[in-house]
ZATOR-856744 format. One line per field, with one value per residue (C-alpha): chain; residue number from 1; x, y, z. Coordinates in nm, 3 decimals, padded with zeros to 5 digits, always signed. Layout:
BEGIN
kette A  ...
nr NUM  ...
c1 X  ...
c2 Y  ...
c3 Z  ...
//
This chain:
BEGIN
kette A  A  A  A  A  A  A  A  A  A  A  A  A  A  A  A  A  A  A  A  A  A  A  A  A  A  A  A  A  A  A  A  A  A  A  A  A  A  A  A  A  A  A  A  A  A  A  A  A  A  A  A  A  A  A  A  A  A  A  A  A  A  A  A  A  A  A  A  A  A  A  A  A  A  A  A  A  A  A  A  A  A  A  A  A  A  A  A  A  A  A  A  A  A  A  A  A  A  A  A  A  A  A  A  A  A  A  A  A  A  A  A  A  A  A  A  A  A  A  A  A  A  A  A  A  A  A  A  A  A  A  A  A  A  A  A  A  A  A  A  A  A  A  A  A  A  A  A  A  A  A  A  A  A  A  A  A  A  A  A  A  A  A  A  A  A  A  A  A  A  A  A  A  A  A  A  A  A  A  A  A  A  A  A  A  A  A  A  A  A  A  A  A  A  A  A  A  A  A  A  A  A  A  A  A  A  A  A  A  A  A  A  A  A  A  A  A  A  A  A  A  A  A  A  A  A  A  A  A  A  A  A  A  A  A  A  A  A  A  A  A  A  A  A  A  A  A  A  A  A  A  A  A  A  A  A  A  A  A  A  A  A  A  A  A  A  A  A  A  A  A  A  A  A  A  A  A  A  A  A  A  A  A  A  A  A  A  A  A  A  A  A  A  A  A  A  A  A  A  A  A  A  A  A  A  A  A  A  A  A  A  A  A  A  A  A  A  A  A  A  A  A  A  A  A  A  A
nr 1  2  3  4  5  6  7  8  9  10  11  12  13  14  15  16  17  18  19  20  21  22  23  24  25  26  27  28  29  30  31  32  33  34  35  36  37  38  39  40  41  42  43  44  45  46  47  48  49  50  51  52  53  54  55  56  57  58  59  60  61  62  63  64  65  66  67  68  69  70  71  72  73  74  75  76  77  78  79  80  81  82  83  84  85  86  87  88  89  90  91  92  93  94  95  96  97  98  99  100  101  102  103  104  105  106  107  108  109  110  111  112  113  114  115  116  117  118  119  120  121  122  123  124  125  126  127  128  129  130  131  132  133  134  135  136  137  138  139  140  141  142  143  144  145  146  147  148  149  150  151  152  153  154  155  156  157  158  159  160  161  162  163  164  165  166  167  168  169  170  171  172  173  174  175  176  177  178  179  180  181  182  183  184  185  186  187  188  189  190  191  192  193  194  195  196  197  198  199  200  201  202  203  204  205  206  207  208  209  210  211  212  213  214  215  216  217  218  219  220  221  222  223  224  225  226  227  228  229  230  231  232  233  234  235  236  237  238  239  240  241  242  243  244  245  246  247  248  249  250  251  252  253  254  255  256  257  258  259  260  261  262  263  264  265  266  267  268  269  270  271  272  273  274  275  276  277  278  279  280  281  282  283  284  285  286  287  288  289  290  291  292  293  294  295  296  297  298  299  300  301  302  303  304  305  306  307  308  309  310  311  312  313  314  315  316  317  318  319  320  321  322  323  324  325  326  327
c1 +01.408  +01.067  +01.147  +00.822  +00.794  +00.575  +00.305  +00.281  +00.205  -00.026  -00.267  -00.300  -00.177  -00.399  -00.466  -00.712  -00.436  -00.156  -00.373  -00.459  -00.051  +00.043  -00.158  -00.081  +00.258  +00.206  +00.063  +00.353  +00.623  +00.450  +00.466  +00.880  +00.792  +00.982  +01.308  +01.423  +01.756  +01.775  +01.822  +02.163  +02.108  +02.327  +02.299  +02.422  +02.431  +02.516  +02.188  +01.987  +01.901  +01.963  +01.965  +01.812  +01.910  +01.677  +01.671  +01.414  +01.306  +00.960  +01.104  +00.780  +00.748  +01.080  +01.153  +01.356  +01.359  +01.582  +01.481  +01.716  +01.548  +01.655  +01.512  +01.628  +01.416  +01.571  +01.465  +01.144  +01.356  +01.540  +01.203  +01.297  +01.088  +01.190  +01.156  +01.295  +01.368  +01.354  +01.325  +01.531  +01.304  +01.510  +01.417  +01.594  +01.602  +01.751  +01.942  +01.758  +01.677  +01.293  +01.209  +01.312  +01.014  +00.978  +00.928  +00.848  +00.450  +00.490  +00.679  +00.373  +00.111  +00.234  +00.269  -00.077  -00.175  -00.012  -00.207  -00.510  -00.425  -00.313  -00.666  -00.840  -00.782  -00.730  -00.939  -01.322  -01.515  -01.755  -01.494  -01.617  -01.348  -00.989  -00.679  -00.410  -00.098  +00.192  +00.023  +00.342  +00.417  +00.341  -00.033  -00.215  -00.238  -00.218  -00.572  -00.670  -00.577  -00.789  -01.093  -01.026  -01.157  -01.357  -01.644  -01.530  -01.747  -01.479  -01.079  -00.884  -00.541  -00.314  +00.065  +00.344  +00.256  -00.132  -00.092  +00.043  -00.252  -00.502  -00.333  -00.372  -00.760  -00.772  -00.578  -00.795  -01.120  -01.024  -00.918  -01.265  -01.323  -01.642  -01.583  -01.580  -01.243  -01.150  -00.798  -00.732  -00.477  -00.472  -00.321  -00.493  -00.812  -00.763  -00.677  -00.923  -01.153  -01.010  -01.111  -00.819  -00.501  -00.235  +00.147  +00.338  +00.590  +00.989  +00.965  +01.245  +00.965  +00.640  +00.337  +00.037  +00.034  -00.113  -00.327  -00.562  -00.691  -01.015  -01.082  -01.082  -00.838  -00.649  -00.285  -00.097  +00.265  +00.458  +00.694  +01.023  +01.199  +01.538  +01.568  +01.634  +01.322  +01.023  +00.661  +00.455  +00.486  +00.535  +00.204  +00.046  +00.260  +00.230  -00.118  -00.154  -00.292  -00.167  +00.126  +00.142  +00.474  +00.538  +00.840  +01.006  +01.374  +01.335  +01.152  +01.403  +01.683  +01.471  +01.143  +01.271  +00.963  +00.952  +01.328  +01.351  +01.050  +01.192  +01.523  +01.382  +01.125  +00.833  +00.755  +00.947  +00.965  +00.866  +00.474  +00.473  +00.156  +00.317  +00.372  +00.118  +00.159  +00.021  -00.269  -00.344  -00.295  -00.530  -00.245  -00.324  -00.668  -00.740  -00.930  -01.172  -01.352  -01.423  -01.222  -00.872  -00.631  -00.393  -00.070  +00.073  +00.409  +00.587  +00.975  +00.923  +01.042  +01.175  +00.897  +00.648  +00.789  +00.842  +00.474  +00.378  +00.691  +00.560  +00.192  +00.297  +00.520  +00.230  -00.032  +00.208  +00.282  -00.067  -00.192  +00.137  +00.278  +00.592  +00.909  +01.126  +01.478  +01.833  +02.080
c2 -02.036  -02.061  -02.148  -02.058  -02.129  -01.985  -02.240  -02.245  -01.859  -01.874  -02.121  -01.866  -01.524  -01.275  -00.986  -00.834  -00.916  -00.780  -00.437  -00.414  -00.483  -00.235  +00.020  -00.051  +00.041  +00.316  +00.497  +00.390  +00.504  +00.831  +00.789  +00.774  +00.377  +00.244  +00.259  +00.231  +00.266  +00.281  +00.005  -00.129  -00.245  -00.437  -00.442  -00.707  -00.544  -00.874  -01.012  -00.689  -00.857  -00.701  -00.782  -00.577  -00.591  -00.403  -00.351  -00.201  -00.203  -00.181  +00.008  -00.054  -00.417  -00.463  -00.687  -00.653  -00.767  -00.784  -00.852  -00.971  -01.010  -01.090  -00.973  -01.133  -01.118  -01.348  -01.618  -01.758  -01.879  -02.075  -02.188  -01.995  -01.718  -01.382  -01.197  -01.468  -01.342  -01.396  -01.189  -01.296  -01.153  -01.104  -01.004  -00.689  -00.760  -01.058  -01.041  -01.400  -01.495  -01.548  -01.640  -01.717  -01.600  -01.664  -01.298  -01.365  -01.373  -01.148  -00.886  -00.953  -00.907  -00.608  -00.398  -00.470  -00.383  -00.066  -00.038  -00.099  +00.173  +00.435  +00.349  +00.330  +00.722  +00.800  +00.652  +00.760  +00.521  +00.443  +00.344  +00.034  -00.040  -00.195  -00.170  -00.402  -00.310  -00.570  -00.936  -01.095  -01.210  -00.854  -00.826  -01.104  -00.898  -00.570  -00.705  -00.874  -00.507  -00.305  -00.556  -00.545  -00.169  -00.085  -00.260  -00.345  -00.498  -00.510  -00.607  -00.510  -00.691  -00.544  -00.756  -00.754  -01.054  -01.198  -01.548  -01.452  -01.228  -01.483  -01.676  -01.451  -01.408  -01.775  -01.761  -01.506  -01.682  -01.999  -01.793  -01.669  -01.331  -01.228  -00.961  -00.903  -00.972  -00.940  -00.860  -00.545  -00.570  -00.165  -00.034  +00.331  +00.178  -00.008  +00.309  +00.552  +00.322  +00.298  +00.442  +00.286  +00.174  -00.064  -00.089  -00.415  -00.384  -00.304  -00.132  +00.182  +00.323  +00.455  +00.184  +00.388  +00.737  +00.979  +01.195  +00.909  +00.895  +01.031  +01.297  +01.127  +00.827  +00.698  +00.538  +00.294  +00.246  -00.051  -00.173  +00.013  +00.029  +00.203  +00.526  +00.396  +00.268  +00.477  +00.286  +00.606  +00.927  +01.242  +01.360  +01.167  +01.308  +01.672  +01.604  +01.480  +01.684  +01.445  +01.224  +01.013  +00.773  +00.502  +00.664  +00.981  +00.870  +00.562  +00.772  +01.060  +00.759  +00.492  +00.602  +00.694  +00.857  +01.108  +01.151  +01.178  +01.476  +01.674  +01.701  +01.801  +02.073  +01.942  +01.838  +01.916  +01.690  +02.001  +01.955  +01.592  +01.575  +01.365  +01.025  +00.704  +00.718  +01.054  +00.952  +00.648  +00.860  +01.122  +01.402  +01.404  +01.436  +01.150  +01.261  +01.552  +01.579  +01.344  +01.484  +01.464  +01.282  +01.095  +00.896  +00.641  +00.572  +00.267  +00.183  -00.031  +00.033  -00.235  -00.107  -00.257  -00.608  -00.536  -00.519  -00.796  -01.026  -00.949  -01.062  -01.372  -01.441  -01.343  -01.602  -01.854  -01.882  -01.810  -02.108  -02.355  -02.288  -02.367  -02.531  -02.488  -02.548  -02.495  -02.266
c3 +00.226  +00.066  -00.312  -00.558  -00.896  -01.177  -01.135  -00.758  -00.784  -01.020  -00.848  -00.546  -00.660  -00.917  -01.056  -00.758  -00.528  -00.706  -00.781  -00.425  -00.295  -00.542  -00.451  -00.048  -00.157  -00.302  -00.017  +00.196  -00.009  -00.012  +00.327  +00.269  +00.462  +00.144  +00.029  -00.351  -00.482  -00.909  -01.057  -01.274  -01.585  -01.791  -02.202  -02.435  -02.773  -02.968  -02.845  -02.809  -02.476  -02.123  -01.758  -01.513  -01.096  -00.897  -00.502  -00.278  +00.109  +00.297  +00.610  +00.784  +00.741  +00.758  +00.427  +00.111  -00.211  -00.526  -00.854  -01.140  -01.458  -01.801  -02.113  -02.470  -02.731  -02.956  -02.728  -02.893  -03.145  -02.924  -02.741  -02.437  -02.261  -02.355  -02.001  -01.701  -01.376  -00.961  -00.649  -00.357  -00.071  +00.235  +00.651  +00.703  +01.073  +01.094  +00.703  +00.677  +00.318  +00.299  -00.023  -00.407  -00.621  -00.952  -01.117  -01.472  -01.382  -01.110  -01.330  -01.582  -01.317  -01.135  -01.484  -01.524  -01.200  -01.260  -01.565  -01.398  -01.127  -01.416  -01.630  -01.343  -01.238  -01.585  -01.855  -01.894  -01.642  -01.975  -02.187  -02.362  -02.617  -02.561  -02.790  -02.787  -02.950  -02.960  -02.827  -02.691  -02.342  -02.121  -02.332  -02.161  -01.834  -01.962  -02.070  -01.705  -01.565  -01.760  -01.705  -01.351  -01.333  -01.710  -01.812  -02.166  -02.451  -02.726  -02.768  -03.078  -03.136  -03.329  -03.404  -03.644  -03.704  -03.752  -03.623  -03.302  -03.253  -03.355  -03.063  -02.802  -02.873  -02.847  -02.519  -02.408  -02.503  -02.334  -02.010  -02.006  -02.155  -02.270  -02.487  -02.812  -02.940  -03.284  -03.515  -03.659  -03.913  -03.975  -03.651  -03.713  -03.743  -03.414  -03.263  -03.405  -03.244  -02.921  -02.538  -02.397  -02.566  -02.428  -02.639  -02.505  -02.760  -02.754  -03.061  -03.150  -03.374  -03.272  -03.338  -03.403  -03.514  -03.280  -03.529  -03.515  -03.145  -03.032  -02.795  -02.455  -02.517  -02.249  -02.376  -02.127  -02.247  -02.131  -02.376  -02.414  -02.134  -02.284  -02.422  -02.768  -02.794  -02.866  -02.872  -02.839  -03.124  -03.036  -03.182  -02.879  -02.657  -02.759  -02.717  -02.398  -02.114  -01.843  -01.866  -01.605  -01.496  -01.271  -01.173  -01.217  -01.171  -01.400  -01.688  -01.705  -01.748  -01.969  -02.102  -02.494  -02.602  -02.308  -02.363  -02.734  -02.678  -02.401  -02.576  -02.896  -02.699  -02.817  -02.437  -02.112  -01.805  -01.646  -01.744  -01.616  -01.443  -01.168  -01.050  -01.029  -00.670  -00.628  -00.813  -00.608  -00.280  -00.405  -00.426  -00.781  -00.928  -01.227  -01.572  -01.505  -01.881  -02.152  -02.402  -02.276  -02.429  -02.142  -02.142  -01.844  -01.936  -01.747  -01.745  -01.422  -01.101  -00.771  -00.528  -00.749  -00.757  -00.384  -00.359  -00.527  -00.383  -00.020  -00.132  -00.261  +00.041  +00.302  +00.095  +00.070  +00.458  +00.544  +00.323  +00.335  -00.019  -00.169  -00.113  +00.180  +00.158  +00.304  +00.109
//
C-alpha cells in the first residue's frame, strides 16, 4: 500500500490537476462509468463535530475509494485541524488496497475545483472582483479555484473575526497572488461590490444579505454541509435564475438553505437548474446574460474525492511518490 501524507501531495498535486480530474469524472459518471452510493454521516452533538464515510467506484478504471473525514470545529482550540480525513483507494479487480491518501488537502482542493468548474460556466467571464466570506481552512482554495478560470484584480475578505482575515491575505500574498486584496469589515459592502462571491463558513445563519448583490453576481456556497445550517438567505435564493448543485441526492438531504426554502415555498427543488455535471458535459448551458444572478451550492459528494484520489495515485506511481508499506 502506497501511504501519502499531506505534504507529499502537495509537492506534486494542484489545483490545474485537480480541476482537470474533476471534470474527467464528471463526464464519466454521466456516462453511468461511476458508481456512488450516499454517504453515512455520523453527528456528535456534544462537540457539534461530525464524521463523514463516503464510498464510490470508477467502473471503467476499475478503482475505488472511501473517504472518512472528520469535521470538529472546536478543534483550533485544541491546536488541531478542524476537517482531518483519508481515502483508502482500493483495485476493484483484485480487492487489493492501493493507497492511504491523506484527504484533508485533497477534500480542500477538489471543492475548489468544483468551484472553479461551477464559476467557470457560471460567473461573467469579465468578472474582476472576488468576495471571500468566512477565511478559515476551505477559503484558501476556494480562492486558487476561482483564479484558475477569472482574471481577477481585487479580493475582499470578510471574517467574524479581523485577525484571522488579516492572516489569510498575508497567506495569500506570500503564496503569490497579485491582486488586490484588502479587508472588508462590512459584509454588505463586500458583497455589493462583488462579481463572484465565495461563503466557506458553517454558519446556521445566513452571512450576507441578499438584497445587496448586483445584477450578474455569481455566489459559490461551500460551507454548510447539514441542513441546520444555512450560509446563503433566502432573498438570494429567490433570486436566483440558476441554482446549480454538486449533487442532487446530497442537496435534497444536507444543503439547509435549499431545504429550509423549498419547505417554506419560497423555492422548489423542482426549478433546480440541474447538476454541475451537466454543466461540465455541456447538457446544461452556463450564464447566457450579464444580469443574472446565480447560485452553486456544494454539500460534497464521494465521486469528487474519487477524482482527485485517482490523480494523486496515477502521479505518484508515475513519478515514484510516497511510502510503500505492508498492512
Amino acid at each position: 500500500m502506497n501511504v501519502l501524507n499531506e505534504e507529499e501531495i502537495k509537492s506534486f498535486y494542484k489545483m490545474e490537476d485537480a480541476i482537470q480530474d474533476v471534470r474527467e469524472t464528471l463526464i464519466a459518471k454521466g456516462q453511468n462509468k461511476v458508481q456512488s452510493p450516499h454517504r453515512t454521516v455520523l453527528e456528535f452533538s456534544e462537540s457539534n463535530a461530525s464524521s463523514l464515510y463516503m464510498p464510490s467506484a470508477d467502473l471503467e478504471n476499475k478503482v475505488a475509494a472511501v473517504k472518512v473525514v472528520t469535521i470538529f470545529p472546536n478543534n483550533p482550540e485544541k491546536g488541531l485541524p478542524t476537517t482531518q480525513g483519508v481515502i483508502v483507494l482500493t483495485s476493484t479487480e483484485t480487492g487489493e488496497h492501493l493507497a492511504l491518501i491523506n484527504a484533508s488537502y485533497l477534500t480542500r482542493l477538489r471543492t475548489g475545483a468544483m468551484t472553479a468548474l461551477a464559476t467557470d460556466c457560471l460567473s461573467k467571464e469579465t468578472s474582476e472582483v472576488l468576495t471571500v466570506i468566512g477565511t478559515g481552512g476551505m477559503a484558501f482554495e476556494q480562492v486558487l479555484g476561482v483564479l484558475a478560470v477569472r482574471n481577477i484584480r481585487e479580493i475582499l475578505l470578510v471574517n467574524r473575526t479581523k485577525e484571522r482575515a488579516l492572516l489569510f491575505l498575508q497567506t495569500l500574498k506570500d503564496f503569490g497572488v497579485s491582486a488586490t486584496i484588502k479587508v472588508e469589515e462590512d459584509v454588505n459592502v463586500a458583497v455589493s461590490k462583488a462579481d463572484i462571491i465565495c461563503c466557506a463558513t458553517k454558519s446556521t445563519t445566513p452571512v450576507f444579505n441578499g438584497h445587496y448583490l448586483k445584477p450578474g453576481t455569481h455566489v459559490n456556497g461551500v460551507g454548510s454541509y447539514l441542513p441546520h445550517m444555512h450560509e446563503i438567505d433566502q432573498t438570494t435564493i429567490a433570486s436566483a435564475s440558476k441554482i446549480v448543485v454538486d449533487d442532487l441526492h446530497g442537496a435534497k438531504d444536507e444543503a439547509g438553505e435549499l431545504i429550509n426554502a423549498n419547505n417554506k415555498g419560497i423555492w422548489s427543488f423542482e426549478q433546480l437548474y440541474g447538476e454541475l455535471e451537466s454543466l461540465v458535459s455541456g447538457h446544461l448551458i452556463g450564464r447566457e446574460n450579464e444580469k443574472d444572478v446565480t447560485f452553486f451550492k456544494s454539500v460534497g459528494a464521494a465521486y469528487y474525492d474519487l477524482a482527485v484520489a485517482k490523480g494523486v495515485y496515477s502521479k505518484a506511481l508515475k513519478d515514484n511518490r510516497g511510502i510503500n508499506v505492508e498492512v
